[in-house]
Structure formats: structure tokens, C-alpha cells
N, C-alpha and C positions, 0 to 999 in steps of 0.2 A: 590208470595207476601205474601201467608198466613204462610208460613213457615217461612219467616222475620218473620212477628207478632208473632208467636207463640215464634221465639226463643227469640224477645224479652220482651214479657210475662215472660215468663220461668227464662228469666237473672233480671229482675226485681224483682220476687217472691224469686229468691233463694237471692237477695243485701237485698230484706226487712226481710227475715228470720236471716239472718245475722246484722244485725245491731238493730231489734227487740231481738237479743239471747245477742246481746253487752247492750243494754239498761235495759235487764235483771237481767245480773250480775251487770250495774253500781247500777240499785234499790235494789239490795239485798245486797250489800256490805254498801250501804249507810244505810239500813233501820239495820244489823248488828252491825255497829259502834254505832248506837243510843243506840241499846238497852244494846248491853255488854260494853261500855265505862263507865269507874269508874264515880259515881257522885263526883259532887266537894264538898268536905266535909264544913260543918259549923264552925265557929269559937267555939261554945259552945258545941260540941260535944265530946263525954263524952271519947266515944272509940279511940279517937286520940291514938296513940303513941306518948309521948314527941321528941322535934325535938333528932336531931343525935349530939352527941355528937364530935365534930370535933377529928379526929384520924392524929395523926404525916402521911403524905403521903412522907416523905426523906425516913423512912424506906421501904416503900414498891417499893419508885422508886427505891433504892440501889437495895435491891430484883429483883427487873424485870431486871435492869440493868447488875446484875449477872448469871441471865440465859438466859439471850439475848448471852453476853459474852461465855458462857458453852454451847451455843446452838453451832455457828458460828465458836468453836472450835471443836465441833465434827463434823458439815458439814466438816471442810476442812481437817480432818484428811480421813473421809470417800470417799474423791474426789476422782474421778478415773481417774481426769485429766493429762497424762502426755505424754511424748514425742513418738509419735510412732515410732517403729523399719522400719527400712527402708526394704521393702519385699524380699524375695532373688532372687535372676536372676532366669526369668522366662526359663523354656526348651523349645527352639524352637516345635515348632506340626509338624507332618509330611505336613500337608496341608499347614502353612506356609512354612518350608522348601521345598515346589514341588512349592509353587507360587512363589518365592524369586530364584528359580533357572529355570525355566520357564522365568522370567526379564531377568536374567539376560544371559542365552542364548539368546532371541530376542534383545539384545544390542548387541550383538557379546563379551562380557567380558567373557564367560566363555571355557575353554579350557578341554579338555579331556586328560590324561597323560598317 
């Protein structure tokens, strides 16, 4: 019986080491985000950069459009997909050849000349 209790001490101590290492890293990620998360800047703040200046996006979607296009031409140029050759007749082995004549003397088919 003490060996029950012991092993379940033991499996106890290693679930609460294990979930104490998990609550761990959740505090340290959490107390991380606090500290290196950008503050949220003020309205009268001086060091702003003015907003972004909206940029045409047809040109850059034509662009990506063109090398999506140039990309999926040179995959299927590089594809090594195509019909395989059919294998050439394989040459009987002599252990096939003694088991195949073997059959076929224990059928009576085979004759001697």
C-alpha cells in the first residue's frame, strides 16, 4: 500500500511541477507584453509622423499579379511530371525457373524430349 502512496505522491509532485512551469511561462509572457507593448501615443504628440499618404495599390496588385504568373510558369516548366516508360520484360531467375518447372512436373504437364 505504501508504494501506491508513494507512486501517487510522486505523480502528483511531477502534474504540479508541470502545470506550476505552464503558469510560469503564462506570467512571463503576460508580464512581457506589458512591458515591451508600444504605448498608445497622444493626440498632441509632437514626434508623430503625419498619417500615410494613400499610394495607388492596382499598381502593386498588377506587380504581384505578374510574378505569381512568372512564378507558376517556371514551376510547370521545371515539373518532372510525365508518363512513365513501361519496364522491359523482366528475365526469368533460375529459382523462379526450377519453382515453375517443379509446378509443373507435379501437374504431369511437363514432358522430357
Amino acid at each position: 500500500m505504501s508504494d501506491l502512496l508513494l507512486s501517487l505522491q510522486i505523480t502528483a509532485l511531477g502534474m504540479g511541477l508541470v502545470f506550476g512551469a505552464i503558469l510560469l511561462l503564462w506570467l512571463t509572457m503576460v508580464l512581457l507584453t506589458l512591458f515591451t507593448a508600444d504605448a498608445p501615443l497622444s493626440e498632441g504628440d509632437a514626434s508623430v509622423s503625419p498619417a500615410p499618404v494613400p499610394v495607388s495599390e492596382t499598381g502593386y496588385k498588377l506587380q504581384a499579379a505578374a510574378i505569381a504568373v512568372a512564378i507558376a510558369l517556371a514551376e510547370q516548366d521545371l515539373s518532372s511530371a510525365h508518363p512513365l516508360p513501361e519496364p522491359p520484360t523482366a528475365i526469368v531467375s533460375a529459382w523462379q525457373l526450377g519453382m515453375r518447372t517443379s509446378q509443373r512436373s507435379e501437374k504431369g504437364n511437363f514432358r522430357r524430349h
